[in-house]
C-alpha positions in Angstrom: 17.3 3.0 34.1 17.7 6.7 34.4 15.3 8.8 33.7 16.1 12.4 33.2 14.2 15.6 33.3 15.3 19.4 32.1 13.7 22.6 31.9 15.5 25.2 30.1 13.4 28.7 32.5 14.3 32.0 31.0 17.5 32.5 33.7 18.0 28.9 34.9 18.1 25.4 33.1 16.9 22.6 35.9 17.9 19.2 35.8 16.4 16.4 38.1 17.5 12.8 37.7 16.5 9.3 39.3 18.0 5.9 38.6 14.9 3.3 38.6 14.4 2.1 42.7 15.2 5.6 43.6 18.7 4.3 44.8 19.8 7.5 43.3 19.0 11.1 42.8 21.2 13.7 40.9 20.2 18.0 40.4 21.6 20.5 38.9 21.1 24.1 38.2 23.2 26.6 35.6 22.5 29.5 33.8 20.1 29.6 30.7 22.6 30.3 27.6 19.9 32.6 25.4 22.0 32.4 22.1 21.9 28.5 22.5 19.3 26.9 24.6 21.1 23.4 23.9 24.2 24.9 25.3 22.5 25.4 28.5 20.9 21.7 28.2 24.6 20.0 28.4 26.2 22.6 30.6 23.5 20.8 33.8 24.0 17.6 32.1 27.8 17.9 33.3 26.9 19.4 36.3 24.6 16.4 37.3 28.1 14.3 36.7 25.9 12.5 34.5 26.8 10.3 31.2 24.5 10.8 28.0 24.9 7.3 27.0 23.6 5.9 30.4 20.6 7.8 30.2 17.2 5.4 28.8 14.5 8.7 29.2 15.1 12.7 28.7 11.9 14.6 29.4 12.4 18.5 28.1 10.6 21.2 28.8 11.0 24.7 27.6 10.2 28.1 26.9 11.0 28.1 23.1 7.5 28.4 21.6 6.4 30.8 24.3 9.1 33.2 23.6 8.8 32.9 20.1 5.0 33.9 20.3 5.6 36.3 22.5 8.6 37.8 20.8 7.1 37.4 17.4 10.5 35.6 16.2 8.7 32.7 14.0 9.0 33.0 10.4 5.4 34.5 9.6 3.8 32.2 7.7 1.1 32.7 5.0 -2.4 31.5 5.5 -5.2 30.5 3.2 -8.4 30.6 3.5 -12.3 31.0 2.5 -13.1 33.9 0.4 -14.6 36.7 2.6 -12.8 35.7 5.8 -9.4 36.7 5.0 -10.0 39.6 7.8 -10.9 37.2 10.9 -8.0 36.4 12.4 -7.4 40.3 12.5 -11.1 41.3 13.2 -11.4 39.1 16.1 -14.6 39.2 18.6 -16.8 41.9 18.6 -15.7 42.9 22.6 -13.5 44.7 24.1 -10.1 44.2 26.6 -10.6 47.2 29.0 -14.4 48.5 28.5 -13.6 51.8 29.6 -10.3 52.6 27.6 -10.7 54.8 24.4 -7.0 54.6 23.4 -6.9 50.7 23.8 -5.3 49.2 20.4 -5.3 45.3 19.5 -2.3 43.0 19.2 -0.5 43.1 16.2 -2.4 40.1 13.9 0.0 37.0 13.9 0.2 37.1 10.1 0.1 40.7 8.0 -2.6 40.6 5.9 -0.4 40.7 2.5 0.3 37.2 3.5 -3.1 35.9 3.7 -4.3 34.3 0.4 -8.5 33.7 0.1 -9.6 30.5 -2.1 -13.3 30.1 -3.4 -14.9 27.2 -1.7 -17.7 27.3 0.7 -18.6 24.1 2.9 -22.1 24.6 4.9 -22.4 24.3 8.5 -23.5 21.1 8.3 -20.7 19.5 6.2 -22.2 19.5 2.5 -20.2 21.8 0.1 -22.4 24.9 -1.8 -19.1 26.2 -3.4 -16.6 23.3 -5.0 -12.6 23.9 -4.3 -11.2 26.2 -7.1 -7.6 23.6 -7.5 -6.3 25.6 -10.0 -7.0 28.7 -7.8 -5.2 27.2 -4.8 -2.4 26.3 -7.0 -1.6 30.1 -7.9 -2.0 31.2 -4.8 0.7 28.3 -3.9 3.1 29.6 -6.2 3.0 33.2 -5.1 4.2 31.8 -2.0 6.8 30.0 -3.2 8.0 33.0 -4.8 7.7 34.8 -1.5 10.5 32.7 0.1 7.7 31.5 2.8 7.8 27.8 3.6 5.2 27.3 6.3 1.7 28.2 5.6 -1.6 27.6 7.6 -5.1 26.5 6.0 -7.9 27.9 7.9 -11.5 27.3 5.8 -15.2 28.3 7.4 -16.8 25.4 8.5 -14.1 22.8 7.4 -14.5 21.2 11.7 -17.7 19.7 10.2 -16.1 19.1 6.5 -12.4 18.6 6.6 -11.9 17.4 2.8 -11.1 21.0 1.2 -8.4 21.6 3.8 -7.0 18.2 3.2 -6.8 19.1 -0.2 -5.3 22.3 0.2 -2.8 21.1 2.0 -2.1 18.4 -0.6 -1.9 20.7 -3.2 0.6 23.4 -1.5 3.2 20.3 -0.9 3.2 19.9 -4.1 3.8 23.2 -5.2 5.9 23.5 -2.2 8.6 20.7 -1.7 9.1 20.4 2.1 6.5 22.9 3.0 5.5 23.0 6.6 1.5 22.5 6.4 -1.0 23.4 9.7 -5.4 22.5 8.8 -7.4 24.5 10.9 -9.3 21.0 11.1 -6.6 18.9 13.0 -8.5 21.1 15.9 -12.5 20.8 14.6 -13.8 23.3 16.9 -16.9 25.1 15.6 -15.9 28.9 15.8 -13.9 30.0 13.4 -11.7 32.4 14.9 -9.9 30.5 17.4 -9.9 27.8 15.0 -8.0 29.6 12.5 -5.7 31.0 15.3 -4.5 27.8 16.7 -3.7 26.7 12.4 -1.6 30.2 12.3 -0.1 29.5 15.8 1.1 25.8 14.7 2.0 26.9 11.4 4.3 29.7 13.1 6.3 27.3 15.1 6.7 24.7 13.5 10.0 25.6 12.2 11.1 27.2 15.6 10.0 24.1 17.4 11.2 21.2 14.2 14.5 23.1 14.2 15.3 23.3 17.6 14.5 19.7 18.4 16.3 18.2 15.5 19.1 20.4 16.7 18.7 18.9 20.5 18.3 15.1 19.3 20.7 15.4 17.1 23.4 17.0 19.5 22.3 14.3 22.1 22.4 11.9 19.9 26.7 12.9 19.0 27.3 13.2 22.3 26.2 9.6 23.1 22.6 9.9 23.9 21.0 6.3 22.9 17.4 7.0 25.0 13.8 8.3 24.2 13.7 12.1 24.0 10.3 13.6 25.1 8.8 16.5 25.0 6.6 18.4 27.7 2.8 19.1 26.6 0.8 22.2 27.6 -2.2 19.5 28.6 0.1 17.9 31.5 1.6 15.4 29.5 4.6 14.6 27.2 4.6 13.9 23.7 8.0 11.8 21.9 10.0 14.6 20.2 9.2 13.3 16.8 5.3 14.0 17.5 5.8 17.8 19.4 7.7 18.5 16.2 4.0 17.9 14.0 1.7 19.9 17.1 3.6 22.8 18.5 0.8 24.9 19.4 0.7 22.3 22.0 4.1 23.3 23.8 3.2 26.9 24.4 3.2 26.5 28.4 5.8 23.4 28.5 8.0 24.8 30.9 5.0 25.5 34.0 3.1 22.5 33.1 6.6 20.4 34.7 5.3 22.3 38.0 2.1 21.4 37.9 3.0 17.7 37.6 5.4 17.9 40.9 2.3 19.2 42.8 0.0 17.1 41.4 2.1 13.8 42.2 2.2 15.7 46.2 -1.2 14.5 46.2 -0.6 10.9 47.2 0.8 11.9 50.1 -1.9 14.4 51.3 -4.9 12.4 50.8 -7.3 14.5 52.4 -8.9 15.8 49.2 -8.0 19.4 50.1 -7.1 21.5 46.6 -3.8 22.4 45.5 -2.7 26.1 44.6 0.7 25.0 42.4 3.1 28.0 42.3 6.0 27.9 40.1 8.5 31.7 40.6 11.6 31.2 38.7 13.9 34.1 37.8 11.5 35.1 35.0 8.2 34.3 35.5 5.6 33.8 38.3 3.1 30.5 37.2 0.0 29.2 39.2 -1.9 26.4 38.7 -5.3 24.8 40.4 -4.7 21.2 41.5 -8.0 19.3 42.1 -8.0 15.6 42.8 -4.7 15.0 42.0 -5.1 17.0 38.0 -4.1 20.3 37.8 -7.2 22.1 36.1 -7.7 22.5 32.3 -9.2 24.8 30.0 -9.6 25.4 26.2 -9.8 29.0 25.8 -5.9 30.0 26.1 -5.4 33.5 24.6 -1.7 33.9 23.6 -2.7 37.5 23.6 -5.8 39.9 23.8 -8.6 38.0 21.4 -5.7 35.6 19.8 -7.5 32.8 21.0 -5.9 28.8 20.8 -8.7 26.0 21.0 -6.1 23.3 22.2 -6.4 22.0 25.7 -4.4 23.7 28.0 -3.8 23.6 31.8 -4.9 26.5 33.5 -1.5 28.2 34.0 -1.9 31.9 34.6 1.6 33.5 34.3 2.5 37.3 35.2 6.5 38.7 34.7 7.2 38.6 38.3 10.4 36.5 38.8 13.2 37.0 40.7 15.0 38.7 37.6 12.1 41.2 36.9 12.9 44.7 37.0 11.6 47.7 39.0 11.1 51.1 37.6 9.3 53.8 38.0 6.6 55.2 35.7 5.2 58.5 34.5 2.9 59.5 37.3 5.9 58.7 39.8 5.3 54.9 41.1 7.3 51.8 41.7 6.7 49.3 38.4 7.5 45.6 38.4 8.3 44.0 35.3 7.5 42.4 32.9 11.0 42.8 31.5 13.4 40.5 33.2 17.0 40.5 33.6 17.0 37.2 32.8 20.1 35.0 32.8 22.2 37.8 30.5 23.6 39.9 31.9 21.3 39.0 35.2 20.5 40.7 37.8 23.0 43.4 39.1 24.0 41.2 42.1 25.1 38.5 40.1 28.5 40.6 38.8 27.6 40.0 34.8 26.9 43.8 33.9 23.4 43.9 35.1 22.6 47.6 36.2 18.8 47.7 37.2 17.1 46.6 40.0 15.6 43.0 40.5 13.6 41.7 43.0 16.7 39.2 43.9 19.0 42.3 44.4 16.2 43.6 46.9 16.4 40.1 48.5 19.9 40.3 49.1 19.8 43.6 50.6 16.8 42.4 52.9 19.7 40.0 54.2 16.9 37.4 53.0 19.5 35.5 50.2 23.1 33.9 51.4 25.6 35.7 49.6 27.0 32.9 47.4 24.0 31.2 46.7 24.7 28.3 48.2 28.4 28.4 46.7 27.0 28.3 43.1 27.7 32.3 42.6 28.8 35.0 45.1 26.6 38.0 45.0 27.3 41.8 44.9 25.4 43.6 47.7 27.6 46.7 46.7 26.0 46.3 43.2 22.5 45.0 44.3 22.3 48.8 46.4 23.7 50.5 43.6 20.7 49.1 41.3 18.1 49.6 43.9 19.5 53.2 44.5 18.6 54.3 41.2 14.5 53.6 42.1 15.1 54.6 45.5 16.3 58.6 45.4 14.4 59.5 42.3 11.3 58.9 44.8 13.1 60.0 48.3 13.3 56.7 49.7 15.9 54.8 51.4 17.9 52.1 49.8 16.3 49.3 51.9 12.6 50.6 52.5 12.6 50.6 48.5 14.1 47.0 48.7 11.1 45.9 50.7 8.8 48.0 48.4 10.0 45.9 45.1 9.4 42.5 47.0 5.9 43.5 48.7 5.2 44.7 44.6 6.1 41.4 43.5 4.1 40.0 46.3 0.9 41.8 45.5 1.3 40.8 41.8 1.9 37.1 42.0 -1.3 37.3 44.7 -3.3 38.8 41.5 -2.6 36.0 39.4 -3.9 33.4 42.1 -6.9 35.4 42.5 -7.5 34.7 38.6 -7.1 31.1 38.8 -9.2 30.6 41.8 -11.6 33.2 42.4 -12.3 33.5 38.3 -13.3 30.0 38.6 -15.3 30.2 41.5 -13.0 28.6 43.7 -11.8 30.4 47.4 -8.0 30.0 47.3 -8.5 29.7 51.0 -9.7 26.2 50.7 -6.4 25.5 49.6 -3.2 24.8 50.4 -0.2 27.0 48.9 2.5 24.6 47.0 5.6 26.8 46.1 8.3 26.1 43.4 11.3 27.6 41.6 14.5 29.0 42.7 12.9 32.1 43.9 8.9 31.2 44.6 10.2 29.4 48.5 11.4 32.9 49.9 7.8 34.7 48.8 5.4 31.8 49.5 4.7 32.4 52.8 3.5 36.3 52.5 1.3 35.4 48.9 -0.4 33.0 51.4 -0.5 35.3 54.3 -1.7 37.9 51.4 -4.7 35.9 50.0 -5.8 33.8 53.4 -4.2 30.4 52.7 -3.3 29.0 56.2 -0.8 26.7 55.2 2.6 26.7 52.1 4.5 23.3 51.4 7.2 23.6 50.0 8.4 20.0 48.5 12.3 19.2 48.5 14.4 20.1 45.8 11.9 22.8 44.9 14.1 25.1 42.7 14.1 21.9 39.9 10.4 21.2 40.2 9.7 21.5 36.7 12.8 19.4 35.9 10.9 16.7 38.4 7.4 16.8 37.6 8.5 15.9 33.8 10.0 13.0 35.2 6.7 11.9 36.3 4.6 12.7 33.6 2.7 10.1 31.4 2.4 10.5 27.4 -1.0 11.9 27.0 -3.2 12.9 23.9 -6.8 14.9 24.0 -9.1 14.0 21.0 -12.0 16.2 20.3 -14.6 16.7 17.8 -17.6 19.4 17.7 -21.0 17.6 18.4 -23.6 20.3 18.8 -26.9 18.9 20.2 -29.4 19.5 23.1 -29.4 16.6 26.0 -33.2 16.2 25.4 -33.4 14.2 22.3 -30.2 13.8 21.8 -29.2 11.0 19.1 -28.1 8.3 21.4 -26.6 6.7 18.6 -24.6 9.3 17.1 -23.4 10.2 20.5 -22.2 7.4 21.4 -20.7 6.4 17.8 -18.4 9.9 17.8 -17.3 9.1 21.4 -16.2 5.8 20.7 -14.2 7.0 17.7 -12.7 9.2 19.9 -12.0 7.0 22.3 -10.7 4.5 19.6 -7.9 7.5 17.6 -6.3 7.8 21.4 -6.1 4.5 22.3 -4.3 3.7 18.7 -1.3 6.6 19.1 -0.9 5.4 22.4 -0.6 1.5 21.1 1.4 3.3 18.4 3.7 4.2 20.8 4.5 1.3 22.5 1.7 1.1 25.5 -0.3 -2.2 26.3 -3.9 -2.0 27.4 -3.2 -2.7 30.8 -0.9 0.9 30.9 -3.7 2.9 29.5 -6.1 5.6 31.0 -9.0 7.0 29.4 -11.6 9.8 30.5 -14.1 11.6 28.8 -15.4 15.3 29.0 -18.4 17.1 27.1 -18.4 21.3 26.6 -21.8 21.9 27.9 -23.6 24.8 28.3 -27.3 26.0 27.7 -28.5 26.8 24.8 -28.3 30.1 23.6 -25.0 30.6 25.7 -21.5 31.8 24.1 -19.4 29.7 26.0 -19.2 26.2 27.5 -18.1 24.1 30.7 -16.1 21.1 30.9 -18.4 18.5 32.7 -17.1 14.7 33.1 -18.8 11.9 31.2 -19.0 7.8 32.0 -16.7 5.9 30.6 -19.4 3.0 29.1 -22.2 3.9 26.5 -24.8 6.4 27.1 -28.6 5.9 27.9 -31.2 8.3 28.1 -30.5 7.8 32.1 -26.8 8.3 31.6 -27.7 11.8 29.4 -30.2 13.0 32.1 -27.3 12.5 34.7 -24.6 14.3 32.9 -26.9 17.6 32.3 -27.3 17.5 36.2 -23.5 17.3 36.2 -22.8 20.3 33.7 -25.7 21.8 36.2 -23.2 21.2 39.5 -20.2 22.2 37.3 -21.7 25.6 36.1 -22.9 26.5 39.4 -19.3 25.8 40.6 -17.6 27.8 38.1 -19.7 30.7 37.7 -21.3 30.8 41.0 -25.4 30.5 38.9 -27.0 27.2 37.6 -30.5 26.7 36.0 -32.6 23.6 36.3 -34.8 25.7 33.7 -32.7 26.2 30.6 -32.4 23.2 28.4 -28.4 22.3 28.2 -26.7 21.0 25.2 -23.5 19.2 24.1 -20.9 21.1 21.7 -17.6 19.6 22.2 -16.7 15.9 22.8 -12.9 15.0 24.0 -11.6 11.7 25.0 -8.2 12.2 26.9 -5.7 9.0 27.0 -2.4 8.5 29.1 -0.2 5.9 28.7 1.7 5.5 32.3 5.4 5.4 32.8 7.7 4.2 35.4 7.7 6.4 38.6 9.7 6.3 41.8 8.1 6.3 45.7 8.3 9.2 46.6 9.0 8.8 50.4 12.1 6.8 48.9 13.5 9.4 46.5 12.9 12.2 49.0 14.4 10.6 52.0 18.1 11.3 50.0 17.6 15.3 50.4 17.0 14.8 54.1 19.6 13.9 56.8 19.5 13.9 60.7 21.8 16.3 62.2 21.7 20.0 64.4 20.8 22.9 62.2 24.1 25.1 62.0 23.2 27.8 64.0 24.2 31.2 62.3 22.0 34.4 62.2 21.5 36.9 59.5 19.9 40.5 60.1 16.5 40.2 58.0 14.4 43.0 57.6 10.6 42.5 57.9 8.3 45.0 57.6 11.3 47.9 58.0 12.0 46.1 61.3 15.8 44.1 61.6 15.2 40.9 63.2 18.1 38.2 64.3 17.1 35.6 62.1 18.3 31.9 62.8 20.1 30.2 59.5 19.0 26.3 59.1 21.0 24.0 56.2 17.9 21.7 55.0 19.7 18.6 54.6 20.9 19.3 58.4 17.3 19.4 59.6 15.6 16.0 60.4 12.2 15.2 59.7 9.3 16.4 62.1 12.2 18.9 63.1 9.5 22.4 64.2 11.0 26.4 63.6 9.3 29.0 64.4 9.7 32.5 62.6 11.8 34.5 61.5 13.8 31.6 60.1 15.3 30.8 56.4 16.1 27.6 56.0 18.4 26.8 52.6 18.8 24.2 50.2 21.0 23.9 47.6 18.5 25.7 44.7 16.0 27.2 47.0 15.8 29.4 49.8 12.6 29.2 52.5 11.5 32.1 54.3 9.5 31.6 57.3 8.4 35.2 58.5 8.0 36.2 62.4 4.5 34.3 63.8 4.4 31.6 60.9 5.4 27.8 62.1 7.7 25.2 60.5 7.1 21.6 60.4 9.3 18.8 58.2 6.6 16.4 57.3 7.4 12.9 56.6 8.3 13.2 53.4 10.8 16.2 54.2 8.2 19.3 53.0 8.4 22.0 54.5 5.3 23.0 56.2 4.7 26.2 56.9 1.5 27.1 59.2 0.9 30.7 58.3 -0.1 32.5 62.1 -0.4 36.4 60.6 -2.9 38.3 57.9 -2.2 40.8 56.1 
């Protein structure tokens, strides 16, 4: 069996493969092709020397929904819904993104309002309809957009989580006025509040052509080339989803590419059993993503905003993402100031070192002018230094500065911006990142971990082997997982024992059926529950774990001292006063797959020998310092550095700065003992 897994990243595609027994271990890492993704896809296929038609499992993750929502490329689609309410999705909250700015606009609304159709209906709050459907009224508006050439349209009615039959309708009234339309109900997600409700319906509705197109197009290319395995899809939640399935729920792919990191660190957590948190980073040549890892689960939330107020109701890991990649490019502002991103170089042309036309400064061409990158990337691609100084020139004498203090400038920018983010993971949650340990990822996060850390007062950075094809890893150790929820609003005390207990069972029952759906026996399946809590009269709720059996009046009284411990830890208050209340119900199910030992499939990117022994001038802190060279594969494990060191592996580079430690742990991480604050 070989199991396969490939993230396509906005300048690399990643592949990680492993043969069942972990006898044997294949990588690869080429260039993303942006006119073709799928191009890309089979380019590190060849490159791993591997055969489509050997291959059982493919587990792909991507940027393609992300981009498209972020680049508004989806066909817009149209979007019905409730007389009166035709103005929401564009109205939003009544608050505001920056309190104090008066020139502050909103995002552009993810579907004009020319292309949002109100029907007459009106379902009450608590499911019984005041206002009957208007068919004939739907069927018009179905028509006009017909005529309008739009094939995708989202339903989003008030009040349809507690009543879905008018959406159901809808729906079954625009396919047949539509042949082959592409149909998204607001009610698949029965949240209460309309808003981000009717967002995720739009959000779906939007890619579900980008997504069904560029699937079909990947499955069915696989599938000529000789492909005879499962294709599956990466899920925003931390789990995968059969391609066939991520085609019908594409809101749920949004953060498919980071959530493949997150699974890599999370699966580290066998092997430190201390129960010490995990701060996952993932720095690619595009991005900069950081995840919380907590008892082996990266953390989750259900308040995603793809943009200010465009709120999506899905669960979502906690992936906070800022444009601070190796390819993001410095420039300078109006008042005079070095800028970093968000616009990236990407993987065309690149950045200026890389010799494909690029002509602005990256962080990687201020790298390679620190001496901190080996000029051919480990023989993948040789670098331009003349090119890199060039680019970096252009920041540098506008603002009087020399070519390498402005180097160091764009790296300690990028530093102070990827140390932001973690701050709004941890420290938004009421977490201290210093409890943590750091876990770096991606072709470029390695050579910047250990200053973040040093930055935000985490003592010690692991960074795993083969961390530039993390993603490409962790989806090779992902399980299928699906979240069901339902609204249930109703206070803890008094709470209808019997109605609890019936919607969490039917819960429980719809996940356990697409998992047995898809192959899994009973003895392969995990289930756990989780209640939004809050107290009543609050605007917003906290995920708080629930027992797995049927709920007493004991079992109630202990869950509201949960939510209690669980709102003191994420908001730093708690009140034994207030009364709390349930809102949401979700029964999460995963249905395990095979994995390797790790210790096994590690052990192959690890072999005893002398380091090499070469030096490279690095600059730290304007200051050149001899810095030993170490291959990783010639290091052995519980080998101990001390800095200034790099050590280099075939799609990462490490950089240990002077007074930080190295140790190879017996798995092969790199452990990094940060002995400096900044």
């Amino acid at each position: 069996m070989l199991r396969v897994g490939i993230d396509v990243g906005g300048t690399f595609t990643d592949l990680f493969a492993w043969r069942a027994g972990g006898a044997e271990l294949r990588t690869a890492k080429v260039m993303t092709t942006p006119n073709d993704l799928i191009d890309g896809v089979l380019e590190a296929v060849e490159a791993a020397d591997l055969e489509l038609g050997e291959i059982e499992t493919i587990v792909h993750g991507s940027t393609t929904a992300t981009n498209a929502l972020i680049e508004r490329t989806y066909p817009e689609p149209a979007f019905i819904t409730t007389e009166g309410f035709r103005d929401t999705i564009e109205m939003g909250r009544p608050h505001r993104e920056h309190l104090y700015d008066p020139y502050q606009q909103r995002p552009a609304p993810l579907v004009r309002r020319t292309n949002r159709y109100p029907v007459r209906e009106k379902i009450r709050a608590d499911g019984s309809i005041r206002t009957s459907l208007d068919e004939e009224q739907v069927r018009s508006v179905a028509r006009r957009i017909a005529e309008s050439g739009t094939r995708n349209v989202a339903v989003g009615l008030i009040n349809s989580y507690a009543n879905s039959a008018h959406e159901r309708r809808i729906g079954e009234l625009v396919r047949e006025e539509i042949p082959g339309a592409l149909v998204a109900l607001s009610s698949d997600n029965p949240k209460f509040r309309e808003l981000p409700r009717f967002v995720t319906a739009v959000v779906r509705a939007a890619l579900l052509p980008v997504m069904g197109e560029y699937l079909e197009r990947l499955e069915a290319t696989l599938r000529g080339r000789g492909f005879e395995g499962s294709l599956f899809v990466i899920k925003s939640n931390g789990g995968m989803i059969h391609s066939s399935g991520a085609r019908e729920c594409a809101e749920e792919l949004i953060e498919s590419g980071p959530a493949g990191g997150v699974a890599a660190a999370a699966a580290l957590c066998e092997h430190f059993r201390d129960g010490k948190g995990l701060l996952c980073t993932d720095m690619g040549g595009t991005s900069f993503d950081v995840c919380l890892i907590e008892d082996g689960q990266g953390l989750v939330r259900d308040d995603y905003e793809i943009d200010w107020d465009l709120p999506i109701v899905t669960p979502m890991l906690d992936i906070r993402s800022v444009g601070a990649g190796g390819g993001s490019i410095a420039w300078i502002d109006g008042g005079g100031s070095i800028r970093l991103g968000p616009r990236s170089a990407g993987a065309d042309p690149g950045p200026a070192c890389y010799g494909r036309g690029g002509t602005e400064p990256t962080v990687t061409d201020a790298n390679l002018l620190l001496g901190r990158l080996e000029p051919t990337l480990g023989g993948k691609l040789r670098l331009d230094p003349d090119a890199a100084e060039r680019a970096v020139a252009t920041v540098a004498e506008p603002l009087g500065l020399a070519v390498a203090a402005c180097a160091e400038g764009i790296v300690r920018l990028c530093v102070e911006q990827v140390a932001a983010a973690m701050k709004l993971v941890s420290v938004d949650r009421g977490r201290d990142p210093r409890d943590y340990r750091l876990v770096s990822f991606g072709g470029a996060g390695p050579m910047h971990a250990a200053e973040i850390a040093a930055l935000i007062g985490v003592e010690t950075v692991i960074v795993p082997p083969l961390a530039g094809v993390a993603s490409a890893f962790g989806g090779t150790m992902m399980d299928v997982r699906y979240d069901i929820e339902t609204t249930f609003y109703m206070p803890c005390e008094g709470v209808d024992l019997l109605a609890l207990n019936e919607r969490l069972a039917a819960l429980d029952a719809e996940g356990v059926g697409r998992l047995e759906a898809d192959g899994f026996a009973a003895e392969e399946i995990t289930l756990t529950r989780t209640a939004g809590m809050r107290y009543v009269g609050q605007s917003y709720e906290v995920d708080t774990p629930l027992p797995a059996e049927e709920l007493d009046a004991d079992a109630v009284r202990t869950v509201a001292e949960e939510f209690n411990a669980c709102h003191l830890r994420e908001h730093g208050v708690a009140s034994e006063e207030f009364p709390a209340a349930f809102v949401n119900l979700r029964a999460s199910v995963s249905g395990a797959v095979p994995k390797p030992e790790l210790a096994g499939l590690f052990a192959q990117t690890a072999a005893i020998g002398a380091p090499s022994g070469t030096t490279r001038e690095v600059l730290f802190g304007g200051i050149a310092h001899e810095t030993p060279i170490y291959q990783r594969r010639e290091l052995g494990l519980d080998a101990r550095l001390e800095g200034p060191a790099i050590i280099q592996d075939v799609d990462a580079t490490v950089l240990i700065p002077p007074g930080d430690r190295v140790v190879l742990d017996s798995l092969g991480n790199v452990v990094i003992s940060i002995g400096r604050r900044r």
